[in-house]
N, C-alpha and C positions, 0 to 999 in steps of 0.2 A: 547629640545636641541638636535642638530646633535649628533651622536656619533663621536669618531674620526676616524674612518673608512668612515662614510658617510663622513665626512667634508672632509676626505683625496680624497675620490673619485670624493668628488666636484667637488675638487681643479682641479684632473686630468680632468675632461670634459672640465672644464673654459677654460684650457690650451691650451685642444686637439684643441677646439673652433678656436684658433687664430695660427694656426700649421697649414702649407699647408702639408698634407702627401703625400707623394709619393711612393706607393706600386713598384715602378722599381729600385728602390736601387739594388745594386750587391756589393756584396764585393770584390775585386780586388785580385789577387794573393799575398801573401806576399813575396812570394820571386822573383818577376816580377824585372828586375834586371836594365830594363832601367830607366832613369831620368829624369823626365818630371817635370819641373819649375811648380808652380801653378801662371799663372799671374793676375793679379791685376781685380778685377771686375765689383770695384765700384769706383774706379778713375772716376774722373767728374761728379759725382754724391752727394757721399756723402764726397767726397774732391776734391779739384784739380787736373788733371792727368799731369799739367806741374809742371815740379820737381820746377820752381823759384816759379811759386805762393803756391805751397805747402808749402815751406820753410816761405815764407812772413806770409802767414795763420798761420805758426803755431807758429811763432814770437810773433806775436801778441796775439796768444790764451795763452804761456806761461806766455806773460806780461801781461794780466787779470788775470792769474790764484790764487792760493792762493801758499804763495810763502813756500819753507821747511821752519819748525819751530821746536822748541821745545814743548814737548806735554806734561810738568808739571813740576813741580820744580824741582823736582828726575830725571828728562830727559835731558841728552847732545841735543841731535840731533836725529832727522832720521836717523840718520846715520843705524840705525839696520832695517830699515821696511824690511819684507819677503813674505808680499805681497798686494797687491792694488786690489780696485773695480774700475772701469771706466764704463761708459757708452760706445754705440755705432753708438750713432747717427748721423747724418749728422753733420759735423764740426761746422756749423755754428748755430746747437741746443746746442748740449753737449760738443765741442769741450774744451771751457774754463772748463768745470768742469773734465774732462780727463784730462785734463793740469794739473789740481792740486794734479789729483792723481799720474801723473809721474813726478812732480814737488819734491813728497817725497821722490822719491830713490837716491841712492848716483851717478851721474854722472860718476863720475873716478869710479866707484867699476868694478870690472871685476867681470862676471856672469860664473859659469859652463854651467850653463843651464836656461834660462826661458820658464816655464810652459806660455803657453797662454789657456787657460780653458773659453769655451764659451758653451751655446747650442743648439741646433739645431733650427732653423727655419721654414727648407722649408721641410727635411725629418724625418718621424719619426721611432729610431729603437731603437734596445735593445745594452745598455753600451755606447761604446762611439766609434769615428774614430778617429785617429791618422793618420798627413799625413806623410808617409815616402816616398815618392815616389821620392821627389827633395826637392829644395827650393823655399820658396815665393818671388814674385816679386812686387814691391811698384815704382813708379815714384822716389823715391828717389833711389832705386836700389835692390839688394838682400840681401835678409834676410836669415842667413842659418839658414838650419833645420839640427837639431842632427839625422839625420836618422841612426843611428847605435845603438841610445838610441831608438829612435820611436820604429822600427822593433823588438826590445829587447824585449819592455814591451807588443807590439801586438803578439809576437812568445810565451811568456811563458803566459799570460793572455786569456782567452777564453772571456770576456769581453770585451774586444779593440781588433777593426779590422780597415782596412782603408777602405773605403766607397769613392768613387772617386763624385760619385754624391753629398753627403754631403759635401764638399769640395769646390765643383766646383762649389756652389750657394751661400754659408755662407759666408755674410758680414762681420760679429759680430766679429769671429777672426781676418780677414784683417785690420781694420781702427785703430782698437791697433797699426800695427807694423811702421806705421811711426812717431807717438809719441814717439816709443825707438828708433828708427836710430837718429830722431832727438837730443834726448837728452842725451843716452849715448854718449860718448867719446874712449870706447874701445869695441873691436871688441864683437859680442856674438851673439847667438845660439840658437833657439827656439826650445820648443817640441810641437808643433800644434795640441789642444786635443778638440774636438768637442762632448760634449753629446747631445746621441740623447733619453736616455732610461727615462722613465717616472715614475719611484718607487723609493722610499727612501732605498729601498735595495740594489741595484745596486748602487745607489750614493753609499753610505757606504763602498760600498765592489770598485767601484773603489778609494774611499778619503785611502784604506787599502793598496792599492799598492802603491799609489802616496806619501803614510806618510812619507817613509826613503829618498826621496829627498827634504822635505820640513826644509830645515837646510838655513844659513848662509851662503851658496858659491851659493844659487838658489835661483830663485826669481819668485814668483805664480802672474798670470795676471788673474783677473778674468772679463770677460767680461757680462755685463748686466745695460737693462736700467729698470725703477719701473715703476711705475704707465703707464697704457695705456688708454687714454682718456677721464679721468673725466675732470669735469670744475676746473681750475687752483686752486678753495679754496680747492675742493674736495681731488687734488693731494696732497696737502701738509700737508694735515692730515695723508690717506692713507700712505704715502713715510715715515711721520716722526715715525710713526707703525713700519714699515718695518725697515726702518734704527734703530732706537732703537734695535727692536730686535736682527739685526745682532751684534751691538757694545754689546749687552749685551752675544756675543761669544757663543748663545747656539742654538743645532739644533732644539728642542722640541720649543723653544719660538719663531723662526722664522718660522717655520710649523704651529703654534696658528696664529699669525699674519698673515701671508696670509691666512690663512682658515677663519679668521673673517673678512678679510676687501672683501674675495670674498663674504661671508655671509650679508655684509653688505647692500647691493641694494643700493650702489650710482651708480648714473645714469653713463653710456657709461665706467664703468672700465672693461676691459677686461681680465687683468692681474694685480697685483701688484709688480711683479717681473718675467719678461718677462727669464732671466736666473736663474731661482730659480736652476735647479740642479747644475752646475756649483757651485755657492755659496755654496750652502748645503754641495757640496762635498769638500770646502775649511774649512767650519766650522766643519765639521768630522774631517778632522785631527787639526786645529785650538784650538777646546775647551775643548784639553785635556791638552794645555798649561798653566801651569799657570802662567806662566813671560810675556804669551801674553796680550798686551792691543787693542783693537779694539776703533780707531780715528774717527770721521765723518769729514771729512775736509771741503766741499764743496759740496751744494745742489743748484739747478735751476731744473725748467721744462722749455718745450717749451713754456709756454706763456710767461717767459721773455725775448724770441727772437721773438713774436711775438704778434700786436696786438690782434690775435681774441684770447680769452683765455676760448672757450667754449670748447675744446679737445687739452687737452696736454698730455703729456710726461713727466716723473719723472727721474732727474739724480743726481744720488748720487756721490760722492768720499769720500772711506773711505779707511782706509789704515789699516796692520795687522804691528805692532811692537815690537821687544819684549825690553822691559824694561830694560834701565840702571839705576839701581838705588844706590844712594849714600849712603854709609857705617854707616846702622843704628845698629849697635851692641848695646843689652840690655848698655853699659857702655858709651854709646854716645847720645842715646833716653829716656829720661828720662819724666814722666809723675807723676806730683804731685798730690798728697791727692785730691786736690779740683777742680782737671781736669779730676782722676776716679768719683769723684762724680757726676759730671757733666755729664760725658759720660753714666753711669749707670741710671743715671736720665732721660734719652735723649731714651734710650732702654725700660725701662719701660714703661715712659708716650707714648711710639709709639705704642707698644703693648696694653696697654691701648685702645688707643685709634681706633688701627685697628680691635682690635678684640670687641670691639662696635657699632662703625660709618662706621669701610671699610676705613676708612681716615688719612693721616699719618699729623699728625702733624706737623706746621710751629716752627721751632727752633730762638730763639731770639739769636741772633747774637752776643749780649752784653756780654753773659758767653764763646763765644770760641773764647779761645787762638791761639795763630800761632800755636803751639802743636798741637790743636785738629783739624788745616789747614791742617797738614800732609797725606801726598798722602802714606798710607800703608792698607796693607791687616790688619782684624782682623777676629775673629770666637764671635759669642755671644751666649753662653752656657745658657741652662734654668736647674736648679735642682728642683723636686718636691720631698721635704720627704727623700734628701738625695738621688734621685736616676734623671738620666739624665730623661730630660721630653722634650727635644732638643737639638741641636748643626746643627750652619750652618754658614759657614764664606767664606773668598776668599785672596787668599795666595797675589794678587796686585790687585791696584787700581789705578784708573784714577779720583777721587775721596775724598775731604776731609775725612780727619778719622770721623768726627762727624757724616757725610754723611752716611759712609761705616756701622758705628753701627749701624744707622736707619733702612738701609733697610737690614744686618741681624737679626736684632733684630725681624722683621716682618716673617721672612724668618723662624728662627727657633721655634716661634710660629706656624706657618700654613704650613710650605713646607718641614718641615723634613717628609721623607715618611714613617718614623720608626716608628711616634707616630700620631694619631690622631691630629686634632686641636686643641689647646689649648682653652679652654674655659674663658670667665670673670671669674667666680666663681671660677677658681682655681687659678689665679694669687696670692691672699693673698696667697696662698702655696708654692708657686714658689722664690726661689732666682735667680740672674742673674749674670753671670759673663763674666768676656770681655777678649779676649787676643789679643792681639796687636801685630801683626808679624813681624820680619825683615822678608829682604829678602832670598829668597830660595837660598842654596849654594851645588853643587852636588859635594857628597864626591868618592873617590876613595877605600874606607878602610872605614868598621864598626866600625873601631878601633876610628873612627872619632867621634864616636855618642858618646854624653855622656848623660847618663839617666838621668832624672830630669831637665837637662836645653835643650838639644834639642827637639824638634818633629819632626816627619820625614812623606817623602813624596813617594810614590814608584810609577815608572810610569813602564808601559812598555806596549810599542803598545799604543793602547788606554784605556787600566787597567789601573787607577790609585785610590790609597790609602793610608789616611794621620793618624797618631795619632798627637796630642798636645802633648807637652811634657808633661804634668800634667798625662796625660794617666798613662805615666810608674811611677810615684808617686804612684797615685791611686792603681793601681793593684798588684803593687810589683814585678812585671817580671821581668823575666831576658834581657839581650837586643837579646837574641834568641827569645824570645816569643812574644817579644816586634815588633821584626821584622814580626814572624811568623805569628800571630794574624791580624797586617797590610795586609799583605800579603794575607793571607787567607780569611779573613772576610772582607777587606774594598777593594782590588782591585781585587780580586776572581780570583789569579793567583796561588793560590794552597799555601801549606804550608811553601816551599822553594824555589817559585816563585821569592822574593826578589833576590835568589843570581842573579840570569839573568836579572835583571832589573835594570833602575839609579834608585838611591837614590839620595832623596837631604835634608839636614836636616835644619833647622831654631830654631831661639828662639821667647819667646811668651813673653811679659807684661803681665801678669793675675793679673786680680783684682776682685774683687765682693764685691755685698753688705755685706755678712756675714764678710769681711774682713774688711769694714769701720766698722763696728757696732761693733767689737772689741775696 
C-alpha cells in the first residue's frame, strides 16, 4: 500500500500530466491603475458569441435542468444555498447539469459579492490570481468585478497575485458568468479567483482568507468538471467516488477518493476531478459547518450528449446549503421506549456486524416509525467498564435518523482516533448509548447555557469543539470548566479561547441500553 504522501504525490504528477505549463507567467503590477476589460474567449466555441442564441441556449438548458426544490422534510427551500459546483464544459456537454446548479440560488437575492473559484489549466503557479484589473466581458454584456475587494485581498495576501497570462487563457472561470447574468435578476459583482498552486497547503491557507466572506450576503462558485476519459460505465463509478465524498463535507475523504480512483488503473482516466483545489479550498472552509448540508443535484457525462461513449467527461451539480430546520425542542420531539430500543438494536447489530464481515447491515423497514424517518443529527456513545470506549456523531443530517445511528454507530467503533478498534470480543463489555440532537442555536450570553440539559458547540476559525450535555453531568463542572475543558481539549483554542469564539448550544435525547434494562 502507497503511503499517503506517495499517493498524494501521485495525485500531483497525474495532474501535472494534463496541465499545459507555461514557465512565461509574469505577475502584473498591482497597482497598474489602468482598466483593461477581460473579453470573452471562448464565445463560439464552448457557447454561442451571438448574445440571442446565447439567451435561446440557455432557455432551454434551464428548462432541462433540475428545477429548485426542497432538500428534506426540515427544509423550506434553497432559498439559503452559499454555494454551488458546476461544470465547465462546452454548453452543449455540461450545460444542463450547470443549469441545475444555478437553478438553486435565489434569483431576486442580491449578492455583495460572488466568489467565482476555478483552477488553473494552461499555467502552472504557486496560490492563486485574482483579476482586478477591469471587468469581464460575455456576449450578453459585462460582468463587474469588485476590484477594490480583488486588490484588497492580493495587497494584504502574499499568496494571491494577478497573473494576466492566467486570465487571458482560462476558460473554466468565463462560461460560469453567463449562467448568472442570465438568471439573476439584480445587479452583482464578481471576485474572479483562479488557482494555480498544487499543495493542499496553500488551498488551506487560501480556503483561511476566503472563510470570513463565506456568510449569507456572498455566494461561492466553484468551478470543475470529474472524471476525464474513461469509458462512460468507468465514469460513473469513478464520479459517484468523488461526488460521495464531497457531499460527505470532508477534506481527508475527498483527498482518499481521488488518490484511489487515480490508483485504480481504469483505462484513459486522466483526472477525477480536473478543479480539485478549487473544491478542496471550498470544503476547508465548508467542513467546519455544521448546519451545512452538501446536495448532489444533478449528474451526466459526455456520453449522454454523445453517441461514442469510449471517452467522456464527468459533470456533477451539487450545491452547499445551510439548513432550516423546524423547531425540534426536547418538548416537541419525542421518542418512545420501543423506538430507543429499536434504535440501539439497529447500533449494535451494525457494529456487530462490521466489525466481523466489513458489512453494514440491511435494516427491515417494518420496525421504523416516521420518528425514526427523522432527518436530525445524533452522536452514538460506546462505554467499556464504565469508561468511554468511543463517541462519534454529527450535529445535521440529510439523512433518516435510523440511517444517521448506523453509520455512527460504525464510526464510533473504528474512527474514533482516541481509541483503538473496537474488537468482537469486547462488545459483550461494551454498553451503547444514543443522543439525539436538536438543532444547533448560537447564544449571545453563557448566561444561556444551562448544565445538564444543553451541550455546547465552540467554533471559531476552523477550531471547533463540542461536549454533550451528559458531559457536565458526568463530571460535575462548573459551566467555567465546562466551557474551559471544550475549549481547550476539544477545539485547541486555549483555555479562554471560548470567550472570542461563537458558541452554539443544543439538547440531546439520550438513551442507552443500561437505561432500558432498568
Amino acid at each position: 500500500m502507497k503511503s499517503n504522501k506517495s499517493n498524494f504525490e501521485y495525485l500531483i504528477l497525474l495532474l501535472l500530466s494534463i496541465i499545459v505549463v507555461n514557465c512565461k507567467s509574469q505577475v502584473a503590477d498591482k497597482n497598474e491603475s489602468a482598466c483593461v476589460d477581460r473579453d470573452a474567449i471562448v464565445a463560439g466555441s464552448f457557447y454561442p458569441d451571438n448574445p440571442d442564441a446565447l439567451k435561446a441556449q440557455l432557455e432551454s438548458l434551464f428548462a432541462q435542468a433540475e428545477p429548485a426544490r426542497p432538500a428534506g422534510e426540515y427544509v423550506k427551500t434553497h432559498d439559503n444555498v452559499l454555494a454551488i459546483i458546476a461544470p465547465h464544459a462546452g454548453y452543449v456537454y455540461s450545460g444542463k447539469v450547470a443549469a441545475s446548479s444555478f437553478n438553486q440560488i435565489d434569483p431576486d437575492k442580491e449578492y455583495e459579492n460572488i466568489f467565482v473559484i476555478t483552477s488553473s489549466h494552461r499555467v502552472m503557479f504557486k496560490g492563486a490570481s485574482i483579476y482586478n484589473q477591469g471587468d469581464y466581458i460575455t456576449p450578453l454584456g459585462k460582468v463587474k468585478v469588485n476590484k477594490e475587494l480583488a486588490t484588497k485581498l492580493i495587497e494584504e495576501n502574499s499568496i494571491f497575485v494577478y497573473n494576466e497570462e492566467v486570465h487571458s487563457s482560462e476558460h473554466s472561470l468565463e462560461v460560469q458568468l453567463p449562467f448568472l447574468q442570465y438568471k439573476l435578476k439584480k445587479e452583482f459583482q464578481i471576485v474572479p479567483i483562479v488557482t494555480g498552486t498544487q499543495t493542499l497547503g496553500e488551498v488551506k491557507k487560501i480556503a483561511e482568507i476566503l472563510y470570513p466572506y463565506f456568510n449569507e450576503n456572498n455566494l461561492f462558485i466553484i468551478s470543475s468538471d470529474f472524471s476525464h476519459y474513461p469509458k462512460y460505465k468507468d465514469a460513473l463509478i469513478v464520479d459517484k467516488k468523488t461526488g460521495d465524498a464531497i457531499t460527505a463535507n470532508s477534506v481527508a475523504k475527498l483527498v482518499v477518493a481521488i488518490n484511489e480512483n487515480a490508483s485504480a488503473n481504469i483505462p484513459n482516466l486522466a483526472t477525477s476531478l480536473c478543479g480539485w483545489p478549487a473544491v478542496l479550498t471550498l470544503l476547508n472552509i465548508t467542513e467546519k459547518h455544521p448546519e451545512m448540508q452538501v446536495i448532489q443535484v444533478d449528474y451526466q457525462n459526455s456520453g449522454d450528449a454523445l453517441a461514442d461513449k469510449s471517452r467522456v467527461v464527468g459533470y456533477h451539480s451539487i450545491i452547499f446549503a445551510k439548513k432550516k430546520v423546524k423547531d425540534m425542542s426536547e418538548n416537541q420531539f419525542i421518542i418512545t421506549d420501543q423506538e430507543k430500543e429499536v434504535l440501539l438494536k439497529i447500533a449494535r447489530n451494525t457494529i456487530d456486524e462490521y466489525i466481523e464481515n466489513k458489512k453494514i447491515p440491511h435494516i427491515d423497514g417494518s420496525d421504523i416509525t416516521n420518528t425514526m424517518k427523522s432527518e436530525c443529527g445524533a452522536f452514538v456513545t460506546l462505554h467499556k467498564e464504565g469508561a468511554l470506549r468511543g463517541c462519534i456523531g454529527c450535529f445535521t443530517a440529510d439523512e433518516p435518523l435510523y440511517a444517521i445511528v448506523q453509520k455512527m454507530a460504525i464510526a464510533a467503533a473504528t474512527e474514533d482516533h482516541r481509541f483503538s478498534v473496537v474488537k468482537k470480543d469486547e462488545m459483550k463489555e461494551i454498553d451503547l448509548e444514543i443522543s439525539v440532537l436538536t438543532p444547533l442555536k448560537k447564544i449571545n450570553s453563557i448566561d444561556e447555557i444551562e448544565m445538564g440539559k444543553h451541550g455546547i458547540y465552540i467554533k471559531k476559525g476552523f477550531a471547533t469543539g463540542t461536549f454533550l450535555p451528559q458531559v457536565a453531568t458526568e463530571t460535575g463542572w462548573t459551566k467555567e470548566e465546562f466551557l474551559g475543558y471544550c475549549s481547550r481539549n476539544k477545539a485547541g483554542i486555549g483555555w479562554e479561547g471560548w470567550k472570542e469564539a461563537d458558541i452554539y448550544i443544543y439538547e440531546a435525547l439520550v438513551f442507552g441500553e443500561k437505561d432500558l434494562e432498568k
